[in-house]
N, C-alpha and C positions, 0 to 999 in steps of 0.2 A: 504494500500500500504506500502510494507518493505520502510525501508527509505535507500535511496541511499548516503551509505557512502562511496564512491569511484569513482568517475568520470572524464570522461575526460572534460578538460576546459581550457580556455585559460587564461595567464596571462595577465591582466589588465593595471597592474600599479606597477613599481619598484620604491623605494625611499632608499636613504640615510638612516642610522643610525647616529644618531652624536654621534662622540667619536669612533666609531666602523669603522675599517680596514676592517676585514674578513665578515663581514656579513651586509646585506641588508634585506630590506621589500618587498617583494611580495604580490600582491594584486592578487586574484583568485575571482570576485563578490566582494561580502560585506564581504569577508574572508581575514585576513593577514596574512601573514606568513615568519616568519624569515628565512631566505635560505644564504648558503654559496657564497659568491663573487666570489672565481675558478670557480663557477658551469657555470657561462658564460647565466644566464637568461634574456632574452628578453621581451618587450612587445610585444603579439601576440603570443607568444611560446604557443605550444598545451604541456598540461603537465598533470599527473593523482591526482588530487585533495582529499585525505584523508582527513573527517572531525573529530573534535573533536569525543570522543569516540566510534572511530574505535578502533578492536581488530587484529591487524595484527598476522598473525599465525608465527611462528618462521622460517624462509626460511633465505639463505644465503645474499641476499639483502635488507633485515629490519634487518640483526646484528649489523648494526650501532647505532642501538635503546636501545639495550640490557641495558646501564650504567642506561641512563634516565628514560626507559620506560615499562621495562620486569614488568610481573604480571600474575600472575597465576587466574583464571576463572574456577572456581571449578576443575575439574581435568587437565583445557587444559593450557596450558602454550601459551603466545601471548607478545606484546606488544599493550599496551594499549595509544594511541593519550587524551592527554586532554590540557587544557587554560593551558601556561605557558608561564613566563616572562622573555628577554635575552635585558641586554643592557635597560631596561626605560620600552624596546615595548614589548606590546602584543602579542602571537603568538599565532596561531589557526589551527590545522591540519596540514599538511604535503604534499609538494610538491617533487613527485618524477618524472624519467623521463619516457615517454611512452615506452620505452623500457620492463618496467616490464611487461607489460601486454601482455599475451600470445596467439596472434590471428593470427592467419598466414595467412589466407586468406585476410589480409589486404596487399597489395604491401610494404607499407611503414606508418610508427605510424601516419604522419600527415593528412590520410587517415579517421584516427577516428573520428568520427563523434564527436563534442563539446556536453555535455549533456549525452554521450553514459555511460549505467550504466556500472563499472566493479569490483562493489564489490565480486560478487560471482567467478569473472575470478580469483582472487588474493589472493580468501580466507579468506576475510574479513567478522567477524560478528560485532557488537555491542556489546559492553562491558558493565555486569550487574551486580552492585556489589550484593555480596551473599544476600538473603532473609532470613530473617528470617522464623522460619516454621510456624510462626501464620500468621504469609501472605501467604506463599506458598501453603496450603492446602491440599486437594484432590481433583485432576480434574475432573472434570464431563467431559469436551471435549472442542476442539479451540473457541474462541473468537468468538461468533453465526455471521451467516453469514449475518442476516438481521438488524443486528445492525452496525455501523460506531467507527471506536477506534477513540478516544479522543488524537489526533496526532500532534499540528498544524506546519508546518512548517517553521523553522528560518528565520528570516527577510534577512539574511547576502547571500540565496539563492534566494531571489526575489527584486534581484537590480531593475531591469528591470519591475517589474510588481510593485513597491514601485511608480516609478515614474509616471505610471498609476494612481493608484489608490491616488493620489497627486493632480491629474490633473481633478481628474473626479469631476462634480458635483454629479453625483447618488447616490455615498454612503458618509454616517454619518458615523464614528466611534465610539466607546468607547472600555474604556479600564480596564484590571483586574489585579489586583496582581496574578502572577503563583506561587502557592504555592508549597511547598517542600516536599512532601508525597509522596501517593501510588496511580497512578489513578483504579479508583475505578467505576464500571459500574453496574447499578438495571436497570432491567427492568419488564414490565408487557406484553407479548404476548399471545393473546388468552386462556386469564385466568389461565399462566405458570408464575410465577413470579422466575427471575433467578439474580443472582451475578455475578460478574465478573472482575477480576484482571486487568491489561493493554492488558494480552492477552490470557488469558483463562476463562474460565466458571468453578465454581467453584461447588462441594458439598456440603452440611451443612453439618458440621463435627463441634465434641466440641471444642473451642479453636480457629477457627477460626476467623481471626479478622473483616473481612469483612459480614460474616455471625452475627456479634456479633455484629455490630454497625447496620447492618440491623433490626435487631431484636431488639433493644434499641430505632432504630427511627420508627420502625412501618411502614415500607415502603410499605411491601406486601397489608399489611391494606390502606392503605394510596393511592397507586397505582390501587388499585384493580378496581377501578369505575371510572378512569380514559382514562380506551380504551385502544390500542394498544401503548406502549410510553418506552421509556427508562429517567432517569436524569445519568447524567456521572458528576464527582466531585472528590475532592482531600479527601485522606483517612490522618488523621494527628492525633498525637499525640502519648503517649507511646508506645516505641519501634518499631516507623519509622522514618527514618531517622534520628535518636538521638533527635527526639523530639524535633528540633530547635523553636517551640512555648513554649516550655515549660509550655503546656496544660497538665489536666490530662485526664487517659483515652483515651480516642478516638472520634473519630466524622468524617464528611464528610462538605465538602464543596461544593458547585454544582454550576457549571460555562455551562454546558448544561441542552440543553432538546429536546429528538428527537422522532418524530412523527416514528412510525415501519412501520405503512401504507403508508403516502405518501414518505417517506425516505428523508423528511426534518430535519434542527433543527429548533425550534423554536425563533422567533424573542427575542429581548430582553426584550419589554412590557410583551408579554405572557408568558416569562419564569419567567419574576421576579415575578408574579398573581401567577402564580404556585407555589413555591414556598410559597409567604407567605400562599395562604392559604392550604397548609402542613406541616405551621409552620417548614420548613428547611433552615439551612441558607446559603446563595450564598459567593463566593469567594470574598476579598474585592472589591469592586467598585472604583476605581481610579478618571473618567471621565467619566461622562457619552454623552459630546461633547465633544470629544476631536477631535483635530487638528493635523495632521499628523505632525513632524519637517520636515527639506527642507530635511535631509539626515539621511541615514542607520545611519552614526555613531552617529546621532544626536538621531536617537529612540535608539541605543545600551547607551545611555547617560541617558535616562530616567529611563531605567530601573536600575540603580544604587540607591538604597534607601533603608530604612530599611522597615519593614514588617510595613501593616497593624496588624498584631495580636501579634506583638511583635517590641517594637522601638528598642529593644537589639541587635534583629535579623536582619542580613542582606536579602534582598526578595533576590529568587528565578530570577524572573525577571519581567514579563509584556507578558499580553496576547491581543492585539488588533481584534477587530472584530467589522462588519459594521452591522449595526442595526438589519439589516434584515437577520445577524447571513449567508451570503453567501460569506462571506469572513472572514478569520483571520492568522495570524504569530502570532511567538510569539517573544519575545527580551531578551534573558539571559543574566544576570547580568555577566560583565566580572568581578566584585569582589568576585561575590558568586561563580565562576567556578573558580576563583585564590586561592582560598580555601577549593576548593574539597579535600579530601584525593584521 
C-alpha cells in the first residue's frame, strides 16, 4: 500500500508557544505542527495534513515554501516537507486549508471525509534522495506481487489504535533498532531465488550491491531447502547512506521473515531459529518484553539513543512488533530527522 502523504484530518489540539506572538502548535494525531496565529485554527477544524517527506510539486499555493523548502528530485523540481525546529518546538509536516484540494463534487470542504487520501489530488509524491547506481541497478520488474514490502507505519498515525493495543492483554511486544540503510528483500519461490530493492526486483548485474552481498552471504544456497519464504532486512555499510556505522563493506540485517505460501510473517521465536541456523544476523534487539509507554510522545522519547552498532551514531529510531509479528509501527528519532540533510 502507497503510503498516504496527504490527508484530510482534523485538528486535535492547539497550544501556546512560549516567547512566540505569531505562531502556535497544532496537533493533527500524534503529529505537531507549527502554524501561523492570523490563520485563525480551531480544535475540530477539518484541515489537509502533509506528512514529513512529502514532495509538493511547485503550484502557486506551496510558493510560500520556496525560501525553506524548494529541492530538486532528479529532474523535477518540488518542495520537499521534512522535521524542522521554530521557536524550542518541533514541527512535522504541514497544515494547509481544505481549500486546496480540488473536488467539486463535494458541496463544501467540510464534506471530506477525515482519513480521505489526497495525495495524488495535489500532486504529491514522496521525496527520494538520489541513489547511488550500485543500488539502483537493473530492473528485472515491480516489487513481486506475492511478496509484502517491509513498510511499517509511524506511530504519530495510530493514536487511536496505540491506545488499543495498551489496553489489550493478547499481545506481547518487542522491540528493534530501525537501522539506516537500504531495505533490502531475498526470497526463494518455487525454486526462483530473486533480490529486491524497497520497491523493485532487481537483475544480477556486476557491481551491484544487493546482488553482491547476496552472493557473499550464500542466500540462494542457504534459502534453497527452505520452501517457499522471503527474509527482508536493512542493506548497510559503504556507500549507503554515508555509512553512519562506519562498517566496512557491506552486509544485511534481517528484522523479517515471511512464509510466500501462507502470506504470513513469521513469529519472533521462529525467525530468530532461522536465522541462526543460517548463520545471519538480525537487526539489534532492544527488548525482547517490552512494555508499551502511556503515550505517543513517550514511544517518540524512546526512540532517541544512539545505535546499537555504533554508540557515535545516533539510531534511526525503533521498530515495535507483537510476538506473533501481526502487529508493528515504527518511532523515528526526532534527533536523527533534525539532522537529515
Amino acid at each position: 500500500m502507497e503510503r498516504k502523504l496527504a490527508t484530510i484530518r482534523e485538528i486535535t489540539d492547539i497550544r501556546p508557544i512560549e516567547g512566540a506572538d505569531m505562531i502556535e502548535l497544532a496537533s493533527v494525531g500524534g503529529w505537531n505542527v507549527v502554524v501561523a496565529k492570523n490563520v485563525g485554527h480551531k480544535i475540530g477544524d477539518k484541515v489537509v495534513y502533509c506528512e514529513i517527506d512529502s514532495f509538493l510539486p511547485i503550484r502557486e499555493e506551496f510558493e510560500f515554501l520556496r525560501k525553506s523548502s524548494y529541492k530538486k528530485m532528479d529532474d523535477q523540481e518540488g518542495f520537499r516537507l521534512k522535521t524542522i525546529k521554530l521557536r524550542g518546538q518541533v514541527s512535522q509536516g504541514l497544515i494547509l486549508p481544505i481549500s486546496v484540494v480540488p473536488i467539486v463534487q463535494f458541496a463544501t470542504g467540510h464534506d471530506l471525509p477525515e482519513g480521505l487520501d489526497v495525495t495524488e489530488m495535489l500532486g504529491i509524491v514522496k521525496y527520494e534522495p538520489p541513489i547511488p547506481a550500485e543500488l539502483s541497478g537493473k530492473v528485472k520488474g515491480g516489487f513481486p506481487s506475492f511478496l509484502r514490502k517491509a513498510d511499517e507505519e509511524r506511530i504519530q498515525n495510530l493514536v487511536k489504535e496505540y491506545e488499543e493495543y495498551k489496553l489489550t492483554s493478547k499481545h506481547q511486544f518487542y522491540m528493534t533498532e530501525k537501522l539506516d540503510g537500504s531495505s533490502a528483500t531475498f526470497y526463494m519461490n518455487d525454486g526462483v531465488f530473486g533480490v529486491c530493492s524497497r520497491n523493485l526486483e532487481l537483475l544480477e548485474t556486476e557491481g551491484n550491491t544487493f546482488w553482491k552481498v547476496a552472493r557473499e552471504l550464500d542466500l540462494e544456497n542457504k534459502l534453497k531447502d527452505k520452501g517457499n519464504i522471503c527474509l527482508q532486512g536493512e542493506l548497510i555499510g559503504e556507500g549507503i547512506q554515508g555509512n553512519p556505522y562506519k562498517i566496512k563493506g557491506q552486509t544485511v540485517h534481517f528484522f523479517n521473515g515471511f512464509d510466500i505460501d501462507t502470506q504470513t510473517r513469521m513469529n519472533i521465536n521462529d525467525f530468530l531459529i532461522l536465522l541462526d541456523e543460517l548463520e545471519l544476523l538480525s537487526v539489534p534487539i532492544l527488548d525482547v518484553v517490552f512494555l508499551l509507554p502511556d503515550t505517543v510522545e513517550g514511544m517518540l522519547k524512546l526512540a532517541e539513543d544512539k545505535s546499537r552498532l555504533n554508540k557515535l551514531t545516533e539510531r534511526e529510531g525503533v521498530v515495535v512488533r507483537s510476538l506473533d509479528n501481526t502487529i508493528s509501527f515504527k518511532a523515528i528519532s526526532n534527533k536523527f530527522l533534525l539532522s537529515e540533510k
